[in-house]
KEBADO-277437 format. One line per 2 residues: their letters; for each residue x, y, z of C-alpha. Coordinates in nm, 2 decimals. Each point is the difference from the previous one (the first is absolute). Example, Ala and Ser with C-alpha at 12.3 -4.5 7.8 and 13.67 -1.06 7.14 Angstrom:
2
as> 1.23 -0.45 0.78  0.14 0.34 -0.07
//
This chain:
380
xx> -4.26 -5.29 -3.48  -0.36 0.04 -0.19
xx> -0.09 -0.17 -0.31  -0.28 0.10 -0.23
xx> -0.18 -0.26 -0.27  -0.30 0.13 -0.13
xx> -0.24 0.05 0.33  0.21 -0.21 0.21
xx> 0.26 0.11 0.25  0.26 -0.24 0.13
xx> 0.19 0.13 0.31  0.35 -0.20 0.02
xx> 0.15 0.01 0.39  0.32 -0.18 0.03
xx> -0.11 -0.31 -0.21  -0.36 -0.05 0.08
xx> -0.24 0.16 -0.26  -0.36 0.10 0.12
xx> -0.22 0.04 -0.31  -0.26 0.27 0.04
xx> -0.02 0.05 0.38  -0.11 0.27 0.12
xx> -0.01 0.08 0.40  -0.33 0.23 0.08
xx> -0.06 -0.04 0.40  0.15 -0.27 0.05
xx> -0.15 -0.20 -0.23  0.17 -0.21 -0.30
xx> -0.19 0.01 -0.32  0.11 -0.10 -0.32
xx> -0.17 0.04 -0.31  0.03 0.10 -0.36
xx> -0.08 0.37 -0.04  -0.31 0.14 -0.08
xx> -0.04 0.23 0.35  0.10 0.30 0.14
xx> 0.23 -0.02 0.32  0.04 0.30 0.20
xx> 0.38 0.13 0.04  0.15 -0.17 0.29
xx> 0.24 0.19 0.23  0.36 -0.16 0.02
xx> 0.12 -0.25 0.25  0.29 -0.22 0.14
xx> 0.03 -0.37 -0.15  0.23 -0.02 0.31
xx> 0.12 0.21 0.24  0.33 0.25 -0.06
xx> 0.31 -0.18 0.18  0.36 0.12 0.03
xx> 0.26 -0.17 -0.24  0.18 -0.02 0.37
xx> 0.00 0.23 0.34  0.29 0.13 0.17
xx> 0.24 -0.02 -0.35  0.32 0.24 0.01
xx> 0.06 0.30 -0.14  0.06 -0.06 -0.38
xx> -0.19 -0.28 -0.03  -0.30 -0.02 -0.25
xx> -0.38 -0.06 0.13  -0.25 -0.09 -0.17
xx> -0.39 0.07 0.07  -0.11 -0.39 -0.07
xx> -0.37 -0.12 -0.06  -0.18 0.35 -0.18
xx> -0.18 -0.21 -0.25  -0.32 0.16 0.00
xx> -0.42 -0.07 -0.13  -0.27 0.20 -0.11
xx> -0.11 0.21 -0.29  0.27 0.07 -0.28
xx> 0.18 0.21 -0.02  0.19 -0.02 0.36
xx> 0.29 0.24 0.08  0.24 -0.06 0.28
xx> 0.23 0.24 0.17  0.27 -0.06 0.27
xx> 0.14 0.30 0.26  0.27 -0.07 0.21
xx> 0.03 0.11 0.40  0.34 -0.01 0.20
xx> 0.02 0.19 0.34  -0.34 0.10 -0.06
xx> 0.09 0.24 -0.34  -0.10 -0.11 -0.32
xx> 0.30 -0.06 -0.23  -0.14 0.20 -0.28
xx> 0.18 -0.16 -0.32  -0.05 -0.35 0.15
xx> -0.35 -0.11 -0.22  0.06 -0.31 -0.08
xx> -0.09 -0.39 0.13  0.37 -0.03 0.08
xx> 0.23 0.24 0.21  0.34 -0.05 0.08
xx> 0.04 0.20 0.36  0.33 0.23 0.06
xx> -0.06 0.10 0.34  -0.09 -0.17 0.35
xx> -0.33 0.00 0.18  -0.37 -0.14 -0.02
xx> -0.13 -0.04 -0.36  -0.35 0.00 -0.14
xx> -0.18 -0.05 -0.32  -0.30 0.14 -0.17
xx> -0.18 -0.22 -0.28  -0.30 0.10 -0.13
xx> -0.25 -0.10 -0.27  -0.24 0.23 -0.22
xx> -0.26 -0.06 -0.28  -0.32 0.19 -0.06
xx> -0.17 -0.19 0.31  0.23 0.16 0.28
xx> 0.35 -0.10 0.16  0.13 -0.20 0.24
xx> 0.32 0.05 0.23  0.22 -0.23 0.20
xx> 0.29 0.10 0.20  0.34 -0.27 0.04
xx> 0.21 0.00 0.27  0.36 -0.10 -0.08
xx> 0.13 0.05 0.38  0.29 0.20 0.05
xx> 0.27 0.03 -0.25  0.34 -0.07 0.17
xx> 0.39 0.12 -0.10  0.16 -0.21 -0.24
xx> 0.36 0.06 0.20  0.11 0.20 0.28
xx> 0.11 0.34 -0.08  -0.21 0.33 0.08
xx> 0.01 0.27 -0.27  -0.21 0.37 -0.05
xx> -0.30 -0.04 -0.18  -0.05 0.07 -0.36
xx> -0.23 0.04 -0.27  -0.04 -0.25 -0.21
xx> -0.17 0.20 -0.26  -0.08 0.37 -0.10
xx> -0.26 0.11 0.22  -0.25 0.22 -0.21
xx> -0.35 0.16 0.01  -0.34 -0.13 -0.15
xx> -0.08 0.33 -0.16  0.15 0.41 -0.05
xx> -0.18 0.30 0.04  -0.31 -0.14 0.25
xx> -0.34 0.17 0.03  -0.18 0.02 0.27
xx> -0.13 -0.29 0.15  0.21 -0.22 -0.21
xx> 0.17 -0.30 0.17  0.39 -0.04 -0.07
xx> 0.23 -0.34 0.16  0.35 -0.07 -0.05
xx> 0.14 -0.24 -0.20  0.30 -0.18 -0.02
xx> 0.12 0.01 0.33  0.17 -0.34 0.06
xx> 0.27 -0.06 0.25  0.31 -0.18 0.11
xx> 0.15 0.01 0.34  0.10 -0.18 0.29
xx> -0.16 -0.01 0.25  -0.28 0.00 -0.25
xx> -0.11 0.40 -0.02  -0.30 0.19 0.10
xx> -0.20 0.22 -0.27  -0.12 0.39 0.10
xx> -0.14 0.20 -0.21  -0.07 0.39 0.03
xx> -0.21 0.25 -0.21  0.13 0.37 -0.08
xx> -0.15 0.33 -0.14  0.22 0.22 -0.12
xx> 0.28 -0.14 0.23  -0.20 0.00 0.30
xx> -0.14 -0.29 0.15  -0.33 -0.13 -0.03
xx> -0.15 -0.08 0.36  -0.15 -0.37 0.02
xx> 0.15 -0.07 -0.35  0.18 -0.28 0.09
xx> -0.17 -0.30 -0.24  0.11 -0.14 -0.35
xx> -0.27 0.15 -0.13  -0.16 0.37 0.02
xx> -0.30 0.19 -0.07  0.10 0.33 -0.10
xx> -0.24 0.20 0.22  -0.09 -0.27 0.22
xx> 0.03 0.09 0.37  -0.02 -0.14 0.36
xx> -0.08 -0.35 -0.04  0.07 -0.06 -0.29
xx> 0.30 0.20 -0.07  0.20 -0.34 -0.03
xx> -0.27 -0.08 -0.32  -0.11 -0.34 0.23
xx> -0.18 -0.06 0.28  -0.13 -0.33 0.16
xx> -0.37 -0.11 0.10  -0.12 -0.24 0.23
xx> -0.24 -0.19 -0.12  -0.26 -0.20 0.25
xx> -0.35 -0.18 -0.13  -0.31 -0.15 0.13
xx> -0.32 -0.02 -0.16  -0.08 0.34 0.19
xx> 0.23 0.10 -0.30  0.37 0.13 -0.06
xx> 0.18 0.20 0.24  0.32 0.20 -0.09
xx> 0.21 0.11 0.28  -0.27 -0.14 0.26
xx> -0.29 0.25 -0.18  -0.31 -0.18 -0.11
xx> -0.12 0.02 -0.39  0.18 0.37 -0.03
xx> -0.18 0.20 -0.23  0.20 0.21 -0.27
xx> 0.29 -0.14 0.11  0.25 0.21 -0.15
xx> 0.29 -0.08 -0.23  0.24 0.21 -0.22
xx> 0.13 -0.10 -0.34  0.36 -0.07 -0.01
xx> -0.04 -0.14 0.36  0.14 -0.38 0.06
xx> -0.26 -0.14 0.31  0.09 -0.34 0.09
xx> -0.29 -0.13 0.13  0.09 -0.31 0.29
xx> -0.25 -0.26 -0.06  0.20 -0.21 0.29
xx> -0.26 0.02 0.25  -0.28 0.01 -0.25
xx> -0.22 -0.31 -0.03  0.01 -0.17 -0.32
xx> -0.37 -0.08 -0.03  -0.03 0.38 -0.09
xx> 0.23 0.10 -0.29  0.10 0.37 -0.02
xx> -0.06 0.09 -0.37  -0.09 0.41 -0.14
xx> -0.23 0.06 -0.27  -0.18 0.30 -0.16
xx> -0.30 -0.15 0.08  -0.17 0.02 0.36
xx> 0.02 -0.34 0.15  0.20 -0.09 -0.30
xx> -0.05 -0.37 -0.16  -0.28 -0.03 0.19
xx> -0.18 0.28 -0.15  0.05 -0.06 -0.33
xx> 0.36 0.16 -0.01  0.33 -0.11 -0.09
xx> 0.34 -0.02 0.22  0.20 0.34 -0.06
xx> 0.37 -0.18 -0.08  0.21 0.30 -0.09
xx> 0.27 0.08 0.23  -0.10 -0.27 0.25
xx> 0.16 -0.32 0.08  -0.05 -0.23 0.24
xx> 0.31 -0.23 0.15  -0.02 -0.29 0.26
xx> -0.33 -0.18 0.09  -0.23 0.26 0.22
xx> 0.00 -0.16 0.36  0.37 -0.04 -0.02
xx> 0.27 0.13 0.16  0.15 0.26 -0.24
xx> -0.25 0.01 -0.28  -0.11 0.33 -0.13
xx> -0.18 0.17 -0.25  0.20 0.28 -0.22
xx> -0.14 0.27 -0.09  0.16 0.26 -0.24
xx> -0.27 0.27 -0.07  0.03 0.11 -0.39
xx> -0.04 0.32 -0.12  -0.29 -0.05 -0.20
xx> -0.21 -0.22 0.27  -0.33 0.13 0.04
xx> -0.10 0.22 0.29  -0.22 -0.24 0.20
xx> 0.10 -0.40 0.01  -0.18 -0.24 0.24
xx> 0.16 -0.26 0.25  -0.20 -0.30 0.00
xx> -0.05 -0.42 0.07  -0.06 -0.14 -0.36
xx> -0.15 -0.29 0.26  -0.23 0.16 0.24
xx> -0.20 0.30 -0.07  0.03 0.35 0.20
xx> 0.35 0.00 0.18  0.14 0.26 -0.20
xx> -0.01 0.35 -0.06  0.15 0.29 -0.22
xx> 0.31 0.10 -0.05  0.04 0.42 -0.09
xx> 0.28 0.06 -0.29  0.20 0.34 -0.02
xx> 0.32 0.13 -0.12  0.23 0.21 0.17
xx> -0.15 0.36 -0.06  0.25 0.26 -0.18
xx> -0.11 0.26 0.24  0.14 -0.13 0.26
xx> 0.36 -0.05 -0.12  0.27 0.31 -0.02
xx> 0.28 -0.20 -0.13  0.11 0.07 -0.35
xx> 0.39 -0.07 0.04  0.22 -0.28 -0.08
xx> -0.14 -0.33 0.10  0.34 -0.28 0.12
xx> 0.00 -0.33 0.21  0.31 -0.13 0.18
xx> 0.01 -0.40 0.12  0.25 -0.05 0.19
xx> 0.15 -0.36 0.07  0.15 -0.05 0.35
xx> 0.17 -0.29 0.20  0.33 0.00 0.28
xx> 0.26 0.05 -0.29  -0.19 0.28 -0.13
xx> -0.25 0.25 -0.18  -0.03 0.04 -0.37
xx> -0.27 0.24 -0.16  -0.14 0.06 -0.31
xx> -0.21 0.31 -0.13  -0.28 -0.04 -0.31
xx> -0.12 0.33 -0.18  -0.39 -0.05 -0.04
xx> -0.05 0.37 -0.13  -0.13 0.32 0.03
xx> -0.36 -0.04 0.18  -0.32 0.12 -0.20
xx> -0.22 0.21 0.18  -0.27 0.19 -0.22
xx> -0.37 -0.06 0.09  -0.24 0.29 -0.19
xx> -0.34 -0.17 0.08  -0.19 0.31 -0.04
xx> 0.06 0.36 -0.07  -0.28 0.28 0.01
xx> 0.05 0.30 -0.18  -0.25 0.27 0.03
xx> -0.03 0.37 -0.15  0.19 -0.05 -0.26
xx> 0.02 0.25 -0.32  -0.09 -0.20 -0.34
xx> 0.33 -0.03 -0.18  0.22 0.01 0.32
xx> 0.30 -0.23 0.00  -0.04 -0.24 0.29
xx> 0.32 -0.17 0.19  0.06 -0.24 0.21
xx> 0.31 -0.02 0.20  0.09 -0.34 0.11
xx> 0.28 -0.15 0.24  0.10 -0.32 -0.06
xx> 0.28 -0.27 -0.02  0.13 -0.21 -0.31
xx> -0.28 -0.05 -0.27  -0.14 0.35 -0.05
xx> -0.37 -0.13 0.05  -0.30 0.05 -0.29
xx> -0.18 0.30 0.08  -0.35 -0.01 -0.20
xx> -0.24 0.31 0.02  -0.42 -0.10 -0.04
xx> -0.28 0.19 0.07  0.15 0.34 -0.11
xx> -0.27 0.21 -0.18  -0.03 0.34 -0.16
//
């Protein structure tokens, strides 16, 4: 809790007060006002702990110790892993699990300055009695959005389940009916091929002061991502002495730049086992962002932005997604509508002989939202 008098700020944790302290570097300084403190990225009073590990099924856990510091106003979110899928309606610091199997937690901290990540392990969930049953959902499973464009990233939500033995989660993209090779992830770029069908794919992520290296290549140049795209980056092996930050600046920070936060979160301390770096590339992010060491100087490079092109997608049918839950006792499936597909890219369209007063068309195929056709540079 903060509390404002005049120019003082009195930050009350637990029952000690601290009057006007304010933690830049490391260093403690108190004072009354009168100067200008940079905005200071968000961080851990104490580490994230499970409420308990190993809990049964139906039992509610807690994510303990999230208080947080730095420059108001601080945000905190919480997502929820259980045999390695995201339970998309659990958001909270508290989950109560319904199903069997490892669990993790996602809590992360944002304000103006950056974010900061940390992952809790609360071991494996155990049956609260004997008895196996056929999985179920445990909610509605739905779609983040209807009617896609191209290049536009889609998940599914709501996908919860019950079973026992606790269930495994498939998922499976379809066009028309027919299905979508390599689509297999909770999330899709519509478009997106090879690789990144699934809308994810992982980096390895090694450092020296030679500079980064992702998937064993030194200081890649142009290294290319594609909006919509989740890359986890695994900072496991990477030394922490060389944080891995992006910016729109060459060498970032240390060229007079700032740290490019949008979409990017970090979770775990680089160096450890199973820390990682998320990065969800928005539509809007700019076409060239750099990789950079806001420490050392010259270990980065640049990073090349694109969208999935129109031209190179045919499908304008009806877009569906089935997740399926499986275990011994049984299969249960669920299918989620996310629309007809847009597909209408008119970039350019040269005319040429044309009569004064002739009426011009343009014919147009396309799916859902009829797109906005607008005619320039037509002269008499």
């Amino acid at each position: 809790m903060s509390i404002y008098f005049g120019t003082t700020k009195i930050n009350k944790v637990g029952s000690t007060a601290f009057v006007n302290r304010i933690f830049v570097g490391g260093v403690t300084a108190f004072g009354g006002g009168g100067g200008v403190v940079d905005p200071v990225a968000p961080t851990f009073i104490d580490n994230p702990s499970p409420s308990q590990t190993g809990a049964t099924v139906g039992i509610e856990l807690t994510i303990n110790s999230v208080a947080s510091q730095g420059t108001a106003p601080i945000t905190t979110t919480y997502r929820w892993i259980q045999n390695s899928s995201v339970i998309g309606s659990a958001t909270s610091q508290s989950y109560t699990p319904s199903v069997t199997g490892p669990l993790l937690a996602n809590v992360t901290i944002t304000n103006n300055a950056g974010s900061t990540g940390a992952t809790v392990d609360f071991g494996t969930v155990v049956a609260a009695a004997a008895g196996n049953f056929a999985p179920l959902f445990t909610g509605t499973p739905s779609g983040s959005t209807t009617n896609p464009d191209v290049g536009e990233r889609m998940t599914f939500l709501d996908y919860g389940s019950t079973g026992q033995p606790g269930p495994t989660t498939s998922f499976q993209w379809y066009d028309d009916g027919a299905a979508i090779s390599g689509a297999t992830g909770y999330g899709y770029v519509l478009g997106a091929t090879g690789e990144l069908t699934d809308a994810s794919k992982t980096i390895q992520v090694e450092v020296s002061m030679s500079g980064f290296e992702f998937d064993d290549v030194l200081r890649p140049d142009n290294y290319p991502l594609t909006r919509g795209v989740e890359y986890i980056f695994d900072l496991s092996n990477a030394s922490s002495s060389h944080p891995l930050r992006l910016s729109t600046t060459e060498n970032g920070t240390k060229n007079g730049g700032t740290q490019y936060t949008d979409g990017w979160t970090i979770f775990g301390t680089q160096g450890q086992p199973g820390s990682y770096a998320q990065f969800i590339v928005g539509a809007t992010a700019p076409d060239t962002l750099w990789y950079y060491c806001p420490i050392h100087s010259n270990l980065g490079n640049s990073i090349a932005v694109t969208t999935v092109p129109a031209t190179d997608v045919t499908m304008t049918g009806n877009l569906t997604g089935v997740v399926t839950l499986t275990n011994s006792e049984g299969t249960t499936g669920a299918t989620v509508d996310f629309g007809t597909m847009i597909n209408a890219d008119i970039t350019n369209l040269s005319l040429s002989n044309v009569v004064a007063g002739a009426t011009l068309t343009a014919t147009v195929t396309y799916g859902g939202t009829a797109p906005n056709i607008v005619w320039s540079g037509v002269t008499s």
